[in-house]
C-alpha positions as CSV (number, residue, x, y, z in Angstrom):
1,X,8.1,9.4,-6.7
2,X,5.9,9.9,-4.0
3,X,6.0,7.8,-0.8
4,X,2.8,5.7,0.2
5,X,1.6,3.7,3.5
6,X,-0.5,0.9,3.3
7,X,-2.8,-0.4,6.0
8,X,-4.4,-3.8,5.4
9,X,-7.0,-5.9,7.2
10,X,-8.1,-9.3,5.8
11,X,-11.8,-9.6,4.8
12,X,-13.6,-12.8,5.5
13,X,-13.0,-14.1,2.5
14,X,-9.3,-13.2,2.8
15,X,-9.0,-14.8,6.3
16,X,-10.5,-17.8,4.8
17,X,-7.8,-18.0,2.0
18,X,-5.1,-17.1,4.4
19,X,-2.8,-19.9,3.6
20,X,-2.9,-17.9,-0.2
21,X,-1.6,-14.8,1.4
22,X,2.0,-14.8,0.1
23,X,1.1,-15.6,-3.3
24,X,-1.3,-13.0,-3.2
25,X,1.7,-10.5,-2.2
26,X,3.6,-11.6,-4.9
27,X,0.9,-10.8,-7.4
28,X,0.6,-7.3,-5.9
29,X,4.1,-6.9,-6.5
30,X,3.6,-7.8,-10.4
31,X,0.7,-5.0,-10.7
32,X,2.0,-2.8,-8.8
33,X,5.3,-3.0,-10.9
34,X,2.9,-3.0,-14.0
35,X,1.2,0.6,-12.8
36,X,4.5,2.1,-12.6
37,X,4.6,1.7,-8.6
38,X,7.6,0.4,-6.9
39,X,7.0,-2.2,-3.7
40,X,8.9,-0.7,-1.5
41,X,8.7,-3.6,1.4
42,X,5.7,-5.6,2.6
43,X,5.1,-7.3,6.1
44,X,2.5,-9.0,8.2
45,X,1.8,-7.8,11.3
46,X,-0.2,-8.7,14.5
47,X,-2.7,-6.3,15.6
48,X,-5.4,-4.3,13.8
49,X,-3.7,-4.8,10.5
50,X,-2.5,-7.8,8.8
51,X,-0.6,-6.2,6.1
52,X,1.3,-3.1,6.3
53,X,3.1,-2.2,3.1
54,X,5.2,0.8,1.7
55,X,5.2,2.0,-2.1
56,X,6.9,4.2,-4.3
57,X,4.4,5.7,-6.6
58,X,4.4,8.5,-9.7
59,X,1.5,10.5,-8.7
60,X,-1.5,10.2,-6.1
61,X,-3.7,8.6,-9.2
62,X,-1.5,5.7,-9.7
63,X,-1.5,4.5,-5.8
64,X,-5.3,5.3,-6.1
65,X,-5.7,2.9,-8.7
66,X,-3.8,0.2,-7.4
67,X,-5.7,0.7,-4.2
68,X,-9.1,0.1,-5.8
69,X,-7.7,-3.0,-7.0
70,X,-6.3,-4.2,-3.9
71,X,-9.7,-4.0,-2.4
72,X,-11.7,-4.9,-5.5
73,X,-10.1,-8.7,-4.8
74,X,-12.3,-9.4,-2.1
75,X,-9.3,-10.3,0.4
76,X,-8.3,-7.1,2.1
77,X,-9.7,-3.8,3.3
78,X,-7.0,-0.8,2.7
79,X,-6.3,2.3,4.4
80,X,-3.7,4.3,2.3
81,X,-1.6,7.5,3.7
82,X,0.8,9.8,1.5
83,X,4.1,9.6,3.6
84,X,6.4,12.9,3.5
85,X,10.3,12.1,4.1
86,X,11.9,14.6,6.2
87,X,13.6,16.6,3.2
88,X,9.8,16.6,2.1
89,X,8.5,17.6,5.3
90,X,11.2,20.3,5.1
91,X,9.8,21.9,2.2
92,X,6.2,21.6,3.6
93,X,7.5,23.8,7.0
94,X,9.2,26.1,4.2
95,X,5.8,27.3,3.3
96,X,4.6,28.4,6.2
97,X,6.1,31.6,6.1
């Protein structure tokens, strides 16, 4: 499974419904774990993100997908990064010759 970063910023309409926000983590959780993906942890955060989570995903489609439907909801704007573990990274820097 393949590690994934998660950058979130609340949209208007997300900011609005703020008070909503946990239960709205809590559904994530329930598609995510319905795509396959695994919530890996999940925190709000003070700055230029609101939402910073981690998942544990099959494939680079699957994390797609449940990116589209983070921001299809309306509440959040998402930035997603494929994270490498240092074993990973290892195997990366093995290639370089």
């Amino acid at each position: 499974m393949a590690t994934y970063i998660v950058l979130s910023s609340f949209t208007d309409q997300g900011i609005r419904t703020v008070k909503d926000t946990t239960k709205r983590a809590d559904a994530v959780r329930e598609l995510a774990r319905k795509m396959g993906i695994e919530t890996k942890s999940l925190y709000w955060t003070v700055g230029k993100y609101d939402v910073v989570a981690t998942f544990e995903a099959p494939d680079d489609a699957a994390m797609t997908a449940l990116s589209l439907a983070l921001s299809s909801s309306g509440n959040v704007r998402t930035q997603t990064m494929r994270a490498f573990s240092k074993d990973e990274m290892g195997g990366i820097l093995s290639k370089l010759g």
